[in-house]
N, C-alpha and C positions, 0 to 999 in steps of 0.2 A: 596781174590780177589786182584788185582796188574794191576798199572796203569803207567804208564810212557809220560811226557813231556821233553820238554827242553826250556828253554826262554833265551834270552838276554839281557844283564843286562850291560848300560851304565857306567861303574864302576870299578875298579879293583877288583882282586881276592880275595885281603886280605880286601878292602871295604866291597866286599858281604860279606865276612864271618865274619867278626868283626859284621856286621848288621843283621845276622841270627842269631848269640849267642844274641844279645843284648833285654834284656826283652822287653822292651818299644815299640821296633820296632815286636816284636813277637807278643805281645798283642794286636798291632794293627791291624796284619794279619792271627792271627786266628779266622775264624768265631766263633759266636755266643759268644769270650773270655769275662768274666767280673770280671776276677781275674787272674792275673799271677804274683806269688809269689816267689822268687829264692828262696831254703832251702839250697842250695851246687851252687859250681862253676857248676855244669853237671847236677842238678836237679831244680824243677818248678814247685811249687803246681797250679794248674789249675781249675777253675771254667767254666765250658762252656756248656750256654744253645741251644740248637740243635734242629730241628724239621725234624723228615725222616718219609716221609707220614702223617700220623693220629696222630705219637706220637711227642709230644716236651715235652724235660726231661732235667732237667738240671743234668749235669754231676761232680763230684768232684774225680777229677784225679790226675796225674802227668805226668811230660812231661823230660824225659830224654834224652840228646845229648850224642854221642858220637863221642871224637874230636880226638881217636887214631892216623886216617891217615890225618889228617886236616893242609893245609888249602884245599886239593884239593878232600879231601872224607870224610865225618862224615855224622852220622845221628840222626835223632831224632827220639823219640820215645814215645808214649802215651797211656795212659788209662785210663779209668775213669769210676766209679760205676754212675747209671742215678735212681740209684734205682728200685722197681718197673718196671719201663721201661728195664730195662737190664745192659746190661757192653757195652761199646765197647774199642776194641783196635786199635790200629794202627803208622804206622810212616814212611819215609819217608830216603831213601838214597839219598845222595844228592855228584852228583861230578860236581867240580866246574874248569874252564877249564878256565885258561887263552886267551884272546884274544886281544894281541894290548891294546886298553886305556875301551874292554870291558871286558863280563865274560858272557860265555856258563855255567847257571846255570841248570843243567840236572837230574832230579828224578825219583825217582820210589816209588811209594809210595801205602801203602796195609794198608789193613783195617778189623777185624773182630767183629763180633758183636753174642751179646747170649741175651736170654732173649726174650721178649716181642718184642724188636726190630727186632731182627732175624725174629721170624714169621710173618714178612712184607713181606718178599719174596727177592730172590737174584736181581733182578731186578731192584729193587726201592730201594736196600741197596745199589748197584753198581753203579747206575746214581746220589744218595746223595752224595758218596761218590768222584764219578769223581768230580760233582760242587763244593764240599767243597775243595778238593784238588787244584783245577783251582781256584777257589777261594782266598787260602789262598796264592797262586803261582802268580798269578795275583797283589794281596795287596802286595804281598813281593815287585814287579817290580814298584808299583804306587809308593810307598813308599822309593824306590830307585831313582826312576825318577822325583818327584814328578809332574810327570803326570796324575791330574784327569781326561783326556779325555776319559780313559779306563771303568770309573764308569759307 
């Protein structure tokens, strides 16, 4: 599955993107994170408890960027074992578009899941997966803006 937004981001380009690598600010915009750990400049051990329907499973993963075409194209990327529960995957291209004193931060972001959790059904894996996406896309902009009004 594959979803795509775009947001606007009061900020320069090289702001957003310094603050997208930067763990501190990652861990505060991924849902459910209660561990994020660097092991490399491009790698990020991950701890993240989740609940899609019936199941909540904490997951122990990693979380890989890639800054090839950066600062205007990288992406990140993640997985993580929930045990029991399943695997899921997922991650997120991300171009980041200069504008003036902002930044057209613009994604696309896919997600796949096996296990226990898959047999939830497409449905309910596609609409967790939209809000956690919006979600963690939404914290990224409060957190650049620091506007709680969004909460």
């Amino acid at each position: 599955m594959e979803l795509a937004d775009e947001i606007v981001i009061p900020a320069t380009r090289d702001m957003v993107y310094k603050s997208l690598n930067d763990i501190e600010i990652l861990k505060k915009c991924i849902p459910g994170c209660q561990e994020l750990v660097a092991t490399s400049d491009t790698e990020m051990a991950a701890i993240v408890v989740l609940k899609i329907g019936p199941i909540k499973a904490k997951f122990n993963g990693t979380v890989t960027l890639d800054q090839t075409h950066a600062p205007q194209f990288f992406s990140l990327s993640g997985q993580g074992d929930g045990g029991v529960a399943g695997f899921a995957k997922g991650g997120a291209d991300v171009e980041l578009v200069a504008d003036g004193a902002s930044t057209i931060l613009k994604y696309t972001a896919k997600a796949e899941t096996g296990g226990k959790i898959a047999q939830l059904g497409n449905r309910l894996i596609t609409s967790t997966a939209k809000k956690l996406s919006k979600q963690f896309f939404g914290n990224f902009e409060t957190e650049m803006t620091g506007d709680e009004a969004g909460d």
